[in-house]
MARTIZA-583475 format. One record per residue (C-alpha): z, x, y; residue in one letter. Coordinates in steps of 0.5 Angstrom, whole numbers, plus 500, padded with zeros to 3 digits. Each point is the difference from the previous one (the first is absolute). Layout:
BEGIN
+-----+-----+-----+------+
|   w |   u |   v | rest |
+-----+-----+-----+------+
|   Z |   X |   Y |    a |
...
+-----+-----+-----+------+
//
This chain:
BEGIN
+-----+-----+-----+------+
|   w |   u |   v | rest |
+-----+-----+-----+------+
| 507 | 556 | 559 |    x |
| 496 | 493 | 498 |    x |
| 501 | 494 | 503 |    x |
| 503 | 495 | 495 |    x |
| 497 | 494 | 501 |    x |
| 505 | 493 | 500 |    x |
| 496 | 493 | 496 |    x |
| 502 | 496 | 495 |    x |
| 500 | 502 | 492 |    x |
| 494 | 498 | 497 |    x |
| 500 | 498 | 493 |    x |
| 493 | 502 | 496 |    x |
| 496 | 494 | 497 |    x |
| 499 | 502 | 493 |    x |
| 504 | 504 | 495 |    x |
| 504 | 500 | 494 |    x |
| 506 | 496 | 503 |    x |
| 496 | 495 | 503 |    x |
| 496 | 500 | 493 |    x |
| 507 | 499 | 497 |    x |
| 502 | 493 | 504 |    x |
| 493 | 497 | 500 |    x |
| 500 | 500 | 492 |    x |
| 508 | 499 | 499 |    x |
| 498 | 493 | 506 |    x |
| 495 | 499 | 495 |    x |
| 504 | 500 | 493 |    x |
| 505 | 496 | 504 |    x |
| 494 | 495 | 503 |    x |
| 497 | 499 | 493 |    x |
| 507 | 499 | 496 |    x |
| 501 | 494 | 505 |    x |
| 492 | 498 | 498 |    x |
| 500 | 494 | 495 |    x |
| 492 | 502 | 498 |    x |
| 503 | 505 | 497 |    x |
| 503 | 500 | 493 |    x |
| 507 | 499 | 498 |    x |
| 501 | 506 | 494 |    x |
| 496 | 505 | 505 |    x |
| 505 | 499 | 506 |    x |
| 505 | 504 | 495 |    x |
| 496 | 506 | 499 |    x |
| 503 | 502 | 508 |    x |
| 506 | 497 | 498 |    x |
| 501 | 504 | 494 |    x |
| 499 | 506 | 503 |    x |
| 505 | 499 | 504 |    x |
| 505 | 498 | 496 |    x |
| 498 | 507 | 495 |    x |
| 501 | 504 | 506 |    x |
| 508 | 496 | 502 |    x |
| 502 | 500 | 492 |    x |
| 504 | 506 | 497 |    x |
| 495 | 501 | 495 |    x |
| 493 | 505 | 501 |    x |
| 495 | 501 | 495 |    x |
| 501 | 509 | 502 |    x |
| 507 | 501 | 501 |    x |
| 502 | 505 | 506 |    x |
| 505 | 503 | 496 |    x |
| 496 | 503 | 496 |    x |
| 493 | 500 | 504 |    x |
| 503 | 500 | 508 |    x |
| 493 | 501 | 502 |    x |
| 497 | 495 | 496 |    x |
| 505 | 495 | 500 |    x |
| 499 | 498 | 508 |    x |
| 492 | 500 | 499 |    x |
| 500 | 495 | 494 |    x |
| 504 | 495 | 506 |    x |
| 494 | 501 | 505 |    x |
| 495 | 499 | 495 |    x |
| 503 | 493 | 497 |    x |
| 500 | 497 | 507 |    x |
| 493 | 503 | 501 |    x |
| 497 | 498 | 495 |    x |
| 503 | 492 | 500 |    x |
| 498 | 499 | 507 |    x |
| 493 | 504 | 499 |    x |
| 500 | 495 | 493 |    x |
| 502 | 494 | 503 |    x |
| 495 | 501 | 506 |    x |
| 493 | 501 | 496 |    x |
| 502 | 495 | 495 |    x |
| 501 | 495 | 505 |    x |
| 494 | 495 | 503 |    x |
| 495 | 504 | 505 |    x |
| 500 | 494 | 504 |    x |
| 507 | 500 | 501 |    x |
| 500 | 507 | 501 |    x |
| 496 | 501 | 505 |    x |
| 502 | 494 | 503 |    x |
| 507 | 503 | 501 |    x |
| 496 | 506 | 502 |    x |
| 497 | 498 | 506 |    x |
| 506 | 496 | 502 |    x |
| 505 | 505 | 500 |    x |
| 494 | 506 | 504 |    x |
| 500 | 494 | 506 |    x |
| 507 | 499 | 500 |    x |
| 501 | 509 | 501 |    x |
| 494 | 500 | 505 |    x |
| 495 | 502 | 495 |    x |
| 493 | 500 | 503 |    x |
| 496 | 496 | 494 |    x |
| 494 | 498 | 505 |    x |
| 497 | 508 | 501 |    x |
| 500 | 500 | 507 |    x |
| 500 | 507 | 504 |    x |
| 503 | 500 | 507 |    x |
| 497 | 505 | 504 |    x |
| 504 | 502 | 506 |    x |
| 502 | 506 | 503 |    x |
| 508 | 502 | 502 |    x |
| 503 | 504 | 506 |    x |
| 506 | 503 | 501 |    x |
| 504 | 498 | 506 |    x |
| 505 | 504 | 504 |    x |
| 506 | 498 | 501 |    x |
| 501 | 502 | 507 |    x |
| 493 | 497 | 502 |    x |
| 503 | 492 | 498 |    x |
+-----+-----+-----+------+
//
């Protein structure tokens, strides 16, 4: 039999889900942001508010299929309108704020190092 090792969980650095919260940290960043326009905060809202109103563009009655895609890809593509259409200067601001705050590593820097396994028995 293999010996099961006991340690702590680990969490990968990069990822769908970490790629999800860093964009919806951002939307929510610049929603709050006063250099962007007043008319283009309500492209993320609106897709909000389709996707929590009764009516749908492609009803699942008639296409069940079709019906949940059409709510996935409003809110794709008011949050991915609302984000290019926003100032590149504010965005990349945000941007790097929110990559320092997850532990993002902007500098580049490369640690070498070695690791070692340690017995519990030998402590």
């Amino acid at each position: 039999m293999t010996e099961r090792k006991s340690g702590k969980v680990v969490v990968p650095q990069g990822g769908m889900m970490r790629d999800v919260v860093k964009r919806l940290k951002l939307i929510a960043r610049l929603m709050g942001d006063s250099r962007v326009n007043f008319f283009l905060k309500a492209l993320p809202l609106a897709s909000v508010a389709y996707l929590i109103f009764p009516f749908d563009l492609a009803p699942g009655v008639v296409f069940p299929i079709i019906g949940a895609l059409d709510d996935a890809a409003i809110l794709w593509l008011g949050s991915n309108l609302f984000v290019e259409l926003c100032p590149d200067d504010v965005v990349k601001e945000h941007m790097q704020a929110i990559d320092n705050n997850l532990g993002g590593s902007s500098s580049g820097e490369v640690v070498d190092a070695e690791a070692t396994d340690m017995d519990d028995d030998k402590r």
